[in-house]
KOLLUMLUM-860930 format. One record per atom (N, C-alpha, C, CB): residue in one letter; x, z, y. Coordinates in pm, 1 decimal, m for minus. Atoms other than C-alpha are relative to their C-alpha. Glycine has a CB too. Example, Ala and Ser with C-alpha at 12.3 -4.5 7.8 and 13.67 -1.06 7.14 Angstrom:
! residues 2
- A 89.0 0.0 m119.0 .
- A 1230.0 780.0 m450.0 .
- A 90.0 0.0 120.0 .
- A m99.2 124.6 2.7 .
- S m82.0 m6.0 m119.0 .
- S 1367.0 714.0 m106.0 .
- S m77.0 73.0 109.0 .
- S 41.4 m141.5 46.2 .
This chain:
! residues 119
- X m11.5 m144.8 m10.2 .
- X 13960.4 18256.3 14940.1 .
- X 86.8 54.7 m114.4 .
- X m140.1 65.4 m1.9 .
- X m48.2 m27.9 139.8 .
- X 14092.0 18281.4 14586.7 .
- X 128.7 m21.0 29.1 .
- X m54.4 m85.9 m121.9 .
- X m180.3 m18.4 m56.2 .
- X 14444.9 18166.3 14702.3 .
- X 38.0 95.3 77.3 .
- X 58.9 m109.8 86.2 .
- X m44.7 m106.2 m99.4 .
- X 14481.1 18409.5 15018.9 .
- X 3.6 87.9 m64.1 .
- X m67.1 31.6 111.9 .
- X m26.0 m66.1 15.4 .
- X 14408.7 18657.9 14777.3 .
- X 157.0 m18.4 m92.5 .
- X m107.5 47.5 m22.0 .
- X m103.7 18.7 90.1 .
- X 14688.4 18561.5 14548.3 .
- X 75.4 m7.5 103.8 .
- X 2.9 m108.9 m103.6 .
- X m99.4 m26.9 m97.8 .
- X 14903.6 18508.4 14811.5 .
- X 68.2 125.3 96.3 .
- X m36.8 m69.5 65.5 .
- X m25.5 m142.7 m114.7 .
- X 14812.3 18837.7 15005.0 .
- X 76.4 73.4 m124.1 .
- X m179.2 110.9 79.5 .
- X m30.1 m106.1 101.4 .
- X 14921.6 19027.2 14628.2 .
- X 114.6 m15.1 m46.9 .
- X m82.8 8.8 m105.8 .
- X m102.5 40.6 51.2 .
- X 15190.5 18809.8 14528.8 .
- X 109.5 46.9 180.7 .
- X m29.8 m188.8 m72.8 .
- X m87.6 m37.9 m61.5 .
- X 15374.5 18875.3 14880.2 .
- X 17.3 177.6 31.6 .
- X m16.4 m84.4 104.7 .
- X m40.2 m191.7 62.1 .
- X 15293.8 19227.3 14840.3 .
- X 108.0 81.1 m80.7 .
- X m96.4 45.0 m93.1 .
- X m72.3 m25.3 110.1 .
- X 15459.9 19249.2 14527.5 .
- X 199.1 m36.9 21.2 .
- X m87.2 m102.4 m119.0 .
- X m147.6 48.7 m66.3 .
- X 15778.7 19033.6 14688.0 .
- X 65.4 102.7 82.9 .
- X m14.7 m129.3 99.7 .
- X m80.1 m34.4 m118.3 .
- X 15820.6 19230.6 15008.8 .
- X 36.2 141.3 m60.3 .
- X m83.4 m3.8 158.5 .
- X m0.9 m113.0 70.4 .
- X 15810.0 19540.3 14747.7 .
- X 183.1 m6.2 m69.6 .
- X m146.9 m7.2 m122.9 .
- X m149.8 20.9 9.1 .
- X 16151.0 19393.8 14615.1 .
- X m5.3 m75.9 m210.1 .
- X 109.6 213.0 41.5 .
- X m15.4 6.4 109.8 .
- X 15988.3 19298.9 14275.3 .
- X m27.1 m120.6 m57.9 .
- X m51.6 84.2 m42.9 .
- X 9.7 158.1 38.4 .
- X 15899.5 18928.7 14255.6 .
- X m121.2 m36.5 m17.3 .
- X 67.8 m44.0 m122.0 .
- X 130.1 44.2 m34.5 .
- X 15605.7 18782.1 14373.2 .
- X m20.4 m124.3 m103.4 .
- X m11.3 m40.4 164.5 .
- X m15.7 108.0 81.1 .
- X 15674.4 18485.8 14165.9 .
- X m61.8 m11.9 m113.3 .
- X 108.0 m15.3 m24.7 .
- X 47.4 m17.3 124.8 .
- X 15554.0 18655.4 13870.2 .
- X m113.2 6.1 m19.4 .
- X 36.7 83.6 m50.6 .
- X 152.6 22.9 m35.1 .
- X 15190.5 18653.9 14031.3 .
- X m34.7 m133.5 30.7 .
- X m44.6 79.3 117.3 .
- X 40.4 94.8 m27.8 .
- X 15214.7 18336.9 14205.5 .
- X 25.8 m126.1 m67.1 .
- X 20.4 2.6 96.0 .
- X m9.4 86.2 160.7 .
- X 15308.6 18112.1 13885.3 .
- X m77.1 m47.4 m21.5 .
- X 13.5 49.9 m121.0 .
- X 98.7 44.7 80.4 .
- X 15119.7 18159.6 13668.6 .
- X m125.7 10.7 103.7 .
- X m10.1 87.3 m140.7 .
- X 108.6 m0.8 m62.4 .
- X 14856.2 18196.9 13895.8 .
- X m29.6 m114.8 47.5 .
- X m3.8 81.9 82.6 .
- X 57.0 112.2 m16.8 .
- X 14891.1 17872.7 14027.2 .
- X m32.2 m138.9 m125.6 .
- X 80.6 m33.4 102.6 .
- X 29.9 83.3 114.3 .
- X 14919.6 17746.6 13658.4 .
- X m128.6 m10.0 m75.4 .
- X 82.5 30.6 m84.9 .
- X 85.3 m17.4 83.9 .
- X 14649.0 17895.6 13522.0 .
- X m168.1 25.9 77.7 .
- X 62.9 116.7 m85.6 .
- X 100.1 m17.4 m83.4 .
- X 14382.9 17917.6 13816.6 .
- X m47.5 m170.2 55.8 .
- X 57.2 111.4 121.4 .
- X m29.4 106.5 m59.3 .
- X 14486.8 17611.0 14010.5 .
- X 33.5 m115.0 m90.7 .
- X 94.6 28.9 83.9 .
- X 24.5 97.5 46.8 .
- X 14590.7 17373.7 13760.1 .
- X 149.4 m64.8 53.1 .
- X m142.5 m53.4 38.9 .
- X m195.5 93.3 m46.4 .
- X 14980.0 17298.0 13916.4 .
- X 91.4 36.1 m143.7 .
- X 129.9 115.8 194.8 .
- X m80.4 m2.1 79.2 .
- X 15226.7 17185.9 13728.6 .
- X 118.9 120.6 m12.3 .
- X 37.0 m113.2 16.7 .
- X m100.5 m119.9 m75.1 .
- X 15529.1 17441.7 13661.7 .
- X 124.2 m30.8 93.9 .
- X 69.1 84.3 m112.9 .
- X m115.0 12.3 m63.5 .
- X 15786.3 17289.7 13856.7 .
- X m68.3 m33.9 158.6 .
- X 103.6 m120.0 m77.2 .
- X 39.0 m69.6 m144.3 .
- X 15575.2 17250.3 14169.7 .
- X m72.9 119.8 m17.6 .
- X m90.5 m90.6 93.8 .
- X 64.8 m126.5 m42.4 .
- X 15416.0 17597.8 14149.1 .
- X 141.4 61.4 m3.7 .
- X m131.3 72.1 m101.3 .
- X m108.6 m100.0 m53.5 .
- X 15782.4 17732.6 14131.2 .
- X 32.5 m37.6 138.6 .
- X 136.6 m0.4 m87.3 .
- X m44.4 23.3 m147.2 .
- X 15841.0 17508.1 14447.6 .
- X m93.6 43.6 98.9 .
- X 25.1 m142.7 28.7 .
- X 125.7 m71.2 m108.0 .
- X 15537.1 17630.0 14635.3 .
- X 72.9 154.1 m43.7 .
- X m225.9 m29.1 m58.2 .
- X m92.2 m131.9 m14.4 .
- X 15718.5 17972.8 14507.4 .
- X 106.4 78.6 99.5 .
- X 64.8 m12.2 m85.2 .
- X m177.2 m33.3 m101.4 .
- X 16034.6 17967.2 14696.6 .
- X m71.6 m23.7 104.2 .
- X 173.7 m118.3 m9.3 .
- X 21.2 17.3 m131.0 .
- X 15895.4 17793.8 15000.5 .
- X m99.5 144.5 76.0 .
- X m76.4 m154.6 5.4 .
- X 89.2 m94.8 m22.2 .
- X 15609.8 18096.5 15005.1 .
- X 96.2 132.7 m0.4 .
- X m120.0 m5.7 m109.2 .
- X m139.8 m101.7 32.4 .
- X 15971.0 18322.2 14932.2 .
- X 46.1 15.5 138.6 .
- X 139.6 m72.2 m108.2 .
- X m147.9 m0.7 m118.4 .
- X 16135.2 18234.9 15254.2 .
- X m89.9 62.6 108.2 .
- X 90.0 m188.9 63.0 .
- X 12.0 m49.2 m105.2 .
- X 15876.6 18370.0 15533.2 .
- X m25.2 189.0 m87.2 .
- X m134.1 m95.8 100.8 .
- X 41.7 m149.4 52.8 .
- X 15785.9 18702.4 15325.9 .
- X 150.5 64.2 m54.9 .
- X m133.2 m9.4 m146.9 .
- X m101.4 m76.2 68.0 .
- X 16142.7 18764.5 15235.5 .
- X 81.9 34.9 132.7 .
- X 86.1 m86.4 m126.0 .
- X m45.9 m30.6 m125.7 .
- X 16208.5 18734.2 15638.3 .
- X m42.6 159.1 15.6 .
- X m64.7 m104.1 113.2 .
- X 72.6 m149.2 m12.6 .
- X 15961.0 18980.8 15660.9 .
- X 82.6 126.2 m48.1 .
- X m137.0 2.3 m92.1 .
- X m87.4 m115.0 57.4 .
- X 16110.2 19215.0 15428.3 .
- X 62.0 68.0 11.3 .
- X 46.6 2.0 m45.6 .
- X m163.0 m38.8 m14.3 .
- X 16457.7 19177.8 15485.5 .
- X 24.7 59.7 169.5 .
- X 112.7 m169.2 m32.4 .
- X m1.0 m79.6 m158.3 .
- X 16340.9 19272.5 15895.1 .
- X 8.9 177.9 m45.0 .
- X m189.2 m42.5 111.3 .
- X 64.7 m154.4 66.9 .
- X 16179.7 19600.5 15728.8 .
- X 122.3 83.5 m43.3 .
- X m109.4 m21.4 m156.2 .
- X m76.7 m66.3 117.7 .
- X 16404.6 19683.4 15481.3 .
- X 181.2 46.5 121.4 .
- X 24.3 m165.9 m181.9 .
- X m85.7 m25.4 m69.0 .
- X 16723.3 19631.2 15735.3 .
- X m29.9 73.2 129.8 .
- X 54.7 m102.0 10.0 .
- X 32.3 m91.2 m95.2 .
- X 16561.5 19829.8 16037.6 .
- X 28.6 152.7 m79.2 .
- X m160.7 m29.8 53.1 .
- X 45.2 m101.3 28.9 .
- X 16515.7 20118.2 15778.8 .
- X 168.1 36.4 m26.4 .
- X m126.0 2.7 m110.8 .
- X m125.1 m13.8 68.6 .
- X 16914.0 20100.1 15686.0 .
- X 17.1 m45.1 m144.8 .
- X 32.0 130.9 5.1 .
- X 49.6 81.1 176.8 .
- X 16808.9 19958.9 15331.2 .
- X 118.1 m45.2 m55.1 .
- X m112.6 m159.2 m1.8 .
- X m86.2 75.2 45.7 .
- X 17100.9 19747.9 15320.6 .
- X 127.8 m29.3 17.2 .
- X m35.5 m69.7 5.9 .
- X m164.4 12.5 17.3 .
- X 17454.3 19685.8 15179.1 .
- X 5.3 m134.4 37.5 .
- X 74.3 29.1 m158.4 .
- X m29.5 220.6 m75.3 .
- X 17558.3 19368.4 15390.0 .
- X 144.0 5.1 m116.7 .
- X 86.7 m45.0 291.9 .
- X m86.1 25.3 134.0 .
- X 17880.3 19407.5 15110.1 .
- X m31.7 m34.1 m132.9 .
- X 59.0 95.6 m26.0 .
- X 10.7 81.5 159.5 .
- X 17693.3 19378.4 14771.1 .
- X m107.7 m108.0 71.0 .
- X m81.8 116.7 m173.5 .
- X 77.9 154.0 6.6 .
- X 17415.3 19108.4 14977.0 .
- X 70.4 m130.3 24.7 .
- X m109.5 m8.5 105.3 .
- X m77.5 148.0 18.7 .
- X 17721.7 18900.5 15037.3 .
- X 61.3 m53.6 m107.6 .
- X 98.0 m13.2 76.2 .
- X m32.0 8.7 136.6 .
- X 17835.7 18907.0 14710.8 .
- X m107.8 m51.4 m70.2 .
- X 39.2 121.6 m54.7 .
- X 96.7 68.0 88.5 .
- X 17500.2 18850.0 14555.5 .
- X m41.9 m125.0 102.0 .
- X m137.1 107.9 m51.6 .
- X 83.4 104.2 m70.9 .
- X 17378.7 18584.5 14829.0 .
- X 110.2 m133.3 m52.2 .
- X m20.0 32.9 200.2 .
- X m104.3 124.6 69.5 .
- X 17714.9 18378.8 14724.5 .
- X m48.3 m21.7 m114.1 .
- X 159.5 29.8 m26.2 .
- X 17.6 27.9 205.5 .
- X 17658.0 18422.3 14354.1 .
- X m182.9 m55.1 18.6 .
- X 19.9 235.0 m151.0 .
- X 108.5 53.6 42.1 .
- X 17288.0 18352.2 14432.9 .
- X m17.5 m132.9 36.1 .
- X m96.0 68.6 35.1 .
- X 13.0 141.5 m22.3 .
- X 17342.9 18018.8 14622.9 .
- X 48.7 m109.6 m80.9 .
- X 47.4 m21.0 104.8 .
- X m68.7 74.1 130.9 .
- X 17568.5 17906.6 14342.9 .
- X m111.7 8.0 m133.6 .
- X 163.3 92.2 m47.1 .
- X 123.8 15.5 129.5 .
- X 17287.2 17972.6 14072.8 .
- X m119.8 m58.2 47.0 .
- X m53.6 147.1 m67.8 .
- X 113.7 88.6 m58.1 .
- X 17031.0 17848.6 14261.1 .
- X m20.1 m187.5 0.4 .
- X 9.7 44.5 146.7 .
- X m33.0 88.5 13.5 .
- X 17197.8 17502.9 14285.3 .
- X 44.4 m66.1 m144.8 .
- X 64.3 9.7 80.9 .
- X m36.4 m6.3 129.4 .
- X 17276.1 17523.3 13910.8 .
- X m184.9 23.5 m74.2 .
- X 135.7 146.1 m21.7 .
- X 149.2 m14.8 68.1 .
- X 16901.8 17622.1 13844.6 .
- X m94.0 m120.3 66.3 .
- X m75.9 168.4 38.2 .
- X 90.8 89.9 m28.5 .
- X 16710.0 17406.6 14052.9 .
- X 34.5 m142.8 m83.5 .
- X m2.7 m12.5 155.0 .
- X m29.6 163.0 44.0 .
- X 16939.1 17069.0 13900.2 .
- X m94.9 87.2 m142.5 .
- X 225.8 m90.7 m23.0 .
- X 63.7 18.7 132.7 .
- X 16803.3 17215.2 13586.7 .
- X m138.7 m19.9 m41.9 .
- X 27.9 91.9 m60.5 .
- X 120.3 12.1 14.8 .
- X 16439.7 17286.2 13649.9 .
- X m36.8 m136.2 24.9 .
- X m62.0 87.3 71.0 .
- X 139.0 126.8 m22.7 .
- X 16356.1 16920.4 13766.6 .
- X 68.1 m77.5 m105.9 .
- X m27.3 m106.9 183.4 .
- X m15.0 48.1 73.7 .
- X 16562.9 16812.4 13465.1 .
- X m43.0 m3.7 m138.3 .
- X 69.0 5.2 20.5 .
- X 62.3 m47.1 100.2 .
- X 16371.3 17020.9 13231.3 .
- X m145.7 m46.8 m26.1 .
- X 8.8 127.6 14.1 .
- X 138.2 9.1 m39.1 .
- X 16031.1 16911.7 13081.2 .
- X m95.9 91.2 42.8 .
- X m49.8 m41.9 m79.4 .
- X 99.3 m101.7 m63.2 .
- X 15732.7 17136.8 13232.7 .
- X m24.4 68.4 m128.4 .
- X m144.4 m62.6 80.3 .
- X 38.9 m85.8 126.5 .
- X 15650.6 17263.7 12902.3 .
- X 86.2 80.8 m48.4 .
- X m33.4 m69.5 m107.0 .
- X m157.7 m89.0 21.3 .
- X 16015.9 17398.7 12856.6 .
- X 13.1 81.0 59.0 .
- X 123.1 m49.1 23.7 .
- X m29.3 m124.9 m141.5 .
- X 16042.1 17550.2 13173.7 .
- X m123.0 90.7 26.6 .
- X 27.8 m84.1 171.0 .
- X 132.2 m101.5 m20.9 .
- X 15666.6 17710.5 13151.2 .
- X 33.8 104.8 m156.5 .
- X m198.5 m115.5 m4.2 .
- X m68.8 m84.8 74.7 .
- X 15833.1 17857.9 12819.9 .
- X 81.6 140.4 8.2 .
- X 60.0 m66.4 m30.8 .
- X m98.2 m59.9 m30.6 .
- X 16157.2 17976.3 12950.3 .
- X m62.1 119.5 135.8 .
- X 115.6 m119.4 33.9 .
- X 52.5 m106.9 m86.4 .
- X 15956.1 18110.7 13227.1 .
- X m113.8 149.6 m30.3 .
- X m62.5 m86.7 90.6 .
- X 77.0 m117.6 58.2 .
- X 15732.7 18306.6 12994.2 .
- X 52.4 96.9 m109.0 .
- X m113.9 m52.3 m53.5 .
- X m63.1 m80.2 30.1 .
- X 16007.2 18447.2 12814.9 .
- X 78.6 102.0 84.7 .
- X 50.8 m54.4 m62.1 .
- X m1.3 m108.6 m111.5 .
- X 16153.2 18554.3 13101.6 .
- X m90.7 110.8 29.2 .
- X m3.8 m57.5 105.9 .
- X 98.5 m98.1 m90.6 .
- X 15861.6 18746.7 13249.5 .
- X 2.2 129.9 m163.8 .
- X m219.5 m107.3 64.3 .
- X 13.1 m99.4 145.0 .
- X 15837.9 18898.2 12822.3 .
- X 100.2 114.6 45.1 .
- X 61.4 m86.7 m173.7 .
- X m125.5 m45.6 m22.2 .
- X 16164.0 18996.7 12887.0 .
- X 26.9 108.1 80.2 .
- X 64.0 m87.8 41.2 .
- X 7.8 m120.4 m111.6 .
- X 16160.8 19186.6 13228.2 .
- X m161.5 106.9 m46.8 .
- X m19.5 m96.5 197.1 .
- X 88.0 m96.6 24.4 .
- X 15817.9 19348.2 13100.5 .
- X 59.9 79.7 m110.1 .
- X m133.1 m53.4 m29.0 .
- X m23.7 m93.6 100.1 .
- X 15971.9 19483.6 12781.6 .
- X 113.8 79.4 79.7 .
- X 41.8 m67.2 m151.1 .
- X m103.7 m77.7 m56.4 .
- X 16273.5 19606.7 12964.3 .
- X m52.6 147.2 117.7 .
- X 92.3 m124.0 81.1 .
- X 99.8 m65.4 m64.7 .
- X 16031.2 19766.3 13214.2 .
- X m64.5 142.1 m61.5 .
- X m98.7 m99.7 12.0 .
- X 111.8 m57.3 47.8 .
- X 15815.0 19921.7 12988.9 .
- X 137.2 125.0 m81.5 .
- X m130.1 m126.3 m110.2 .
- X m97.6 m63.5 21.6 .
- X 16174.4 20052.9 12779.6 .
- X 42.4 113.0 97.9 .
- X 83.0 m86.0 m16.6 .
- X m63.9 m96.3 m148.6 .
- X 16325.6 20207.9 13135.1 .
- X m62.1 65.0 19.2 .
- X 24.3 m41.3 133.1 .
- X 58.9 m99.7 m98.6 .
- X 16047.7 20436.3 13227.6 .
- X m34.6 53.8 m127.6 .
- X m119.7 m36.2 126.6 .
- X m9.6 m167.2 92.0 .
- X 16025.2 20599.1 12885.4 .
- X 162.1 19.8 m35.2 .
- X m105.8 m0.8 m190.1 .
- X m94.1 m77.3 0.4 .
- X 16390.4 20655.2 12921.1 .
- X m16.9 63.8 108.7 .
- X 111.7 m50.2 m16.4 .
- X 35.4 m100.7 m108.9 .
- X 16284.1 20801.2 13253.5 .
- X m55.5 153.3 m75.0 .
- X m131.4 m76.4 103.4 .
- X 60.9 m73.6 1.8 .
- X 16052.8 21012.6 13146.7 .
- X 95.7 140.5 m116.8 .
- X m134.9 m76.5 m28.7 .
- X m44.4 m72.2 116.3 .
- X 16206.1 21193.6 12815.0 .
- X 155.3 83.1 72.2 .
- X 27.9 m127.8 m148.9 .
């Protein structure tokens, strides 16, 4: 039951546009007990039917520039292939690092942006 919910919150958070990834991680690191390089691969694979979803949603509503998603879908298949050789070359302890600076990272930036909102 404890997964479905993580799963139901983390694709919540995805089909929202903001990265489910950042729930279903650590969540499977720190609940479950997976290593980080399969809990990012249970990531993506859990990426591809909820991002169908989405991208139905989001493109029914007019949502989307098919000009900058071909631009970013190129540039993202090229980093993707550049990131994955790296993650299974990296040790797990590196990449559960890099992945928790990351997440620092987008939270401080986060937390920055909405008191330049506000003021």
């Amino acid at each position: 039951m404890l997964l479905f919910i993580i799963g139901l919150f983390s694709g919540m958070i995805s089909a929202m546009g903001i990265g489910g990834g950042a729930i279903l991680i650590p969540a499977l690191i720190f609940i479950e007990g997976t290593k980080q390089q399969t809990a990012q691969s249970i990531n993506l694979i859990n990426f591809i039917p909820v991002a169908v979803v989405a991208l139905i949603i989001h493109f029914k509503n007019k949502n989307i520039s098919t000009r900058h998603a071909l631009i970013l879908t190129l540039a993202g298949l090229a980093g993707a292939v550049i990131g994955s050789g790296l993650a299974v070359r990296l040790p797990g302890e590196m990449l559960s690092r890099l992945f928790g600076v990351f997440l620092l990272i987008m939270g401080s930036y986060e937390i920055a942006y909405k008191e330049k909102n506000r003021s």
